[in-house]
C-alpha positions, 0 to 999 in steps of 0.5 A: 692660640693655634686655632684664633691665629688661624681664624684672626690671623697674626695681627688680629691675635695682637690686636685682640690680646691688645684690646684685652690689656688695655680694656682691663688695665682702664677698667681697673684703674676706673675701679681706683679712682671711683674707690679713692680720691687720695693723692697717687702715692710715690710708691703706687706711681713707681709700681704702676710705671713699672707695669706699664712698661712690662706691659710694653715690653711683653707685647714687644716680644709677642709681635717678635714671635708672632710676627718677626724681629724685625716689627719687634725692633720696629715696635720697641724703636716707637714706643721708646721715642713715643714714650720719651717725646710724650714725656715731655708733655708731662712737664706742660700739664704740670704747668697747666695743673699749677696754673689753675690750681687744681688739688691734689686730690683731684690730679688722678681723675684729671689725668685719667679722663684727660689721657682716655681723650688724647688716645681717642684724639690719637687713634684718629690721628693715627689712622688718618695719617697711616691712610694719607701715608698708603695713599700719598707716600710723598708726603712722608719726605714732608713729614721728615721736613716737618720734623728736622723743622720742629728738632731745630724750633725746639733747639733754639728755643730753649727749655724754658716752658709757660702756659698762656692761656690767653693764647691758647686758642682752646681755652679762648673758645671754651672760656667764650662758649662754655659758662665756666666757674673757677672752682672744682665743684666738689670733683664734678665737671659740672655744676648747676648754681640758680638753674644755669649750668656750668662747667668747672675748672675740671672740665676745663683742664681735662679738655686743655691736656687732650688738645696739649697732648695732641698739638705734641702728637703732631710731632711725635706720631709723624716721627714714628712713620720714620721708624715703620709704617705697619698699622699695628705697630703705631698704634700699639707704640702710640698708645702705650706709651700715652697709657704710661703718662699718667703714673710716671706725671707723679713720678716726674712732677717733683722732678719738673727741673731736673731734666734740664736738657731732656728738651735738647736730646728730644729735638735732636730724636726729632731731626734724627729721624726727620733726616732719616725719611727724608735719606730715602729720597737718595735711596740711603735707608738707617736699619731699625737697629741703628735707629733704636741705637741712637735713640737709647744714646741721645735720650740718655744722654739728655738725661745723664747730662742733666743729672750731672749738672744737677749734681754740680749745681748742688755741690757749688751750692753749698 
């Protein structure tokens, strides 16, 4: 190890044993789907949200002992917002999955296929952004505007979430220039009927959850350049955190109303942050360790909130 980091140095070891995992985890996981086209099980989702977030936390100590304790706050502080925040995407591609009727059977080469573009769509987000961020440090201060704008937006707007396709501005562009079927074709994302192609509902779906996934990653990627600006450190963040959707959507998905107030304590992680670019200005800068504190508090509670009022719910019920 002494003689790669010598070679690569500290941040090219990272990204090589980064690159391995993620590589070897997609390879495993394409194995499964070619292998089983079951529906994910209880226990198979709770066991793979499980390594992923193993995953992530052992990765968080590497960039703590080969870098400092420092980027590890910095890194675990992204990736719990990361992850919470894409969470909340979770809950719109089960809308998106109800509203065209996909079976359960195919909903684990869907997430899969769709989860690889968002990353792809992500990695080039990412690095824009970090380029434009190097360039133009200004433009964090809007970014933290942006955030407290999007905090306040999601707070007054309420929890309550539909998919219209007919404003969707994806879906309108392939329902004008893909010839579509509204079946799944057997699994495939094309099919040939009378010589023509076609794209099934699958393509359709795959492509609906990237872009979805990408309009939230306008708000949760600038909220992580509030948290550092370390290339490493954002992209690692970012993308396991998205890798761990797709077991934790079958771990959620039976629970799409129970969290009622997850959307409040995300816009308030919003605004927080959004505030704490913008204190800079003023030369009043939050530690990485406040920041992950009140991150771990507001999320929690969000949660904590919405299962006690589950449970008051249940009690008055009967």
């Amino acid at each position: 190890m002494s003689n790669l980091i010598q070679h690569f140095g500290d941040a090219g070891v990272l990204y090589i044993i980064f690159g391995i995992t993620l590589i070897f985890s997609l390879l495993l996981d394409a194995g499964v789907l070619q292998r089983s086209f079951k529906p994910m099980s209880l226990k198979s989702a709770s066991v793979q949200t499980v390594c992923w977030i193993s995953l992530a936390i052992a990765y968080g100590f590497l960039i703590s002992h080969y870098r400092d304790t420092e980027k590890g706050l910095q890194y675990y502080s992204a990736y719990l917002m990361e992850y919470s925040l894409s969470a909340d995407n979770l809950f719109v591609f089960i809308l998106i999955l109800n509203y065209f009727n996909i079976s359960d059977l195919y909903y684990h080469k869907v997430l899969f296929y769709g989860i690889i573009c968002a990353v792809i769509f992500r990695l080039i987000f990412i690095l824009a952004g970090i380029e434009m961020v190097n360039n133009f440090h200004w433009i964090l201060y809007f970014l933290g505007g942006v955030l407290i704008y999007s905090g306040i937006k999601i707070l007054l707007s309420g929890s309550d979430q539909k998919f219209n396709p007919d404003k969707n501005i994806i879906y309108k562009f392939l329902h004008r220039y893909f010839p579509m079927v509204k079946h799944e074709g057997e699994g495939n994302f094309t099919i040939y009927e009378n010589g023509k192609k076609y794209y099934t509902v699958l393509f359709v779906v795959i492509i609906l959850i990237a872009s979805t996934d990408l309009v939230f990653a306008i708000d949760s990627i600038p909220a992580v350049f509030a948290i550092s600006q370390d290339r490493l450190v954002i992209i690692t963040s970012n993308i396991f955190a998205v890798m761990g959707l797709r077991a934790m959507f079958f771990l959620l998905k039976g629970f799409a109303d129970k969290f009622d107030y997850l959307q409040e304590g995300i816009s308030v992680v919003l605004i927080f942050v959004g505030a704490k670019m913008l204190l800079e200005i003023f030369d009043i800068r939050i530690s990485t360790h406040w920041s992950l504190l009140v991150i771990v508090l507001v999320l929690t509670a969000a949660i904590v909130v919405s299962l006690l009022k589950n449970r008051t719910s249940k009690i008055q019920g009967k």
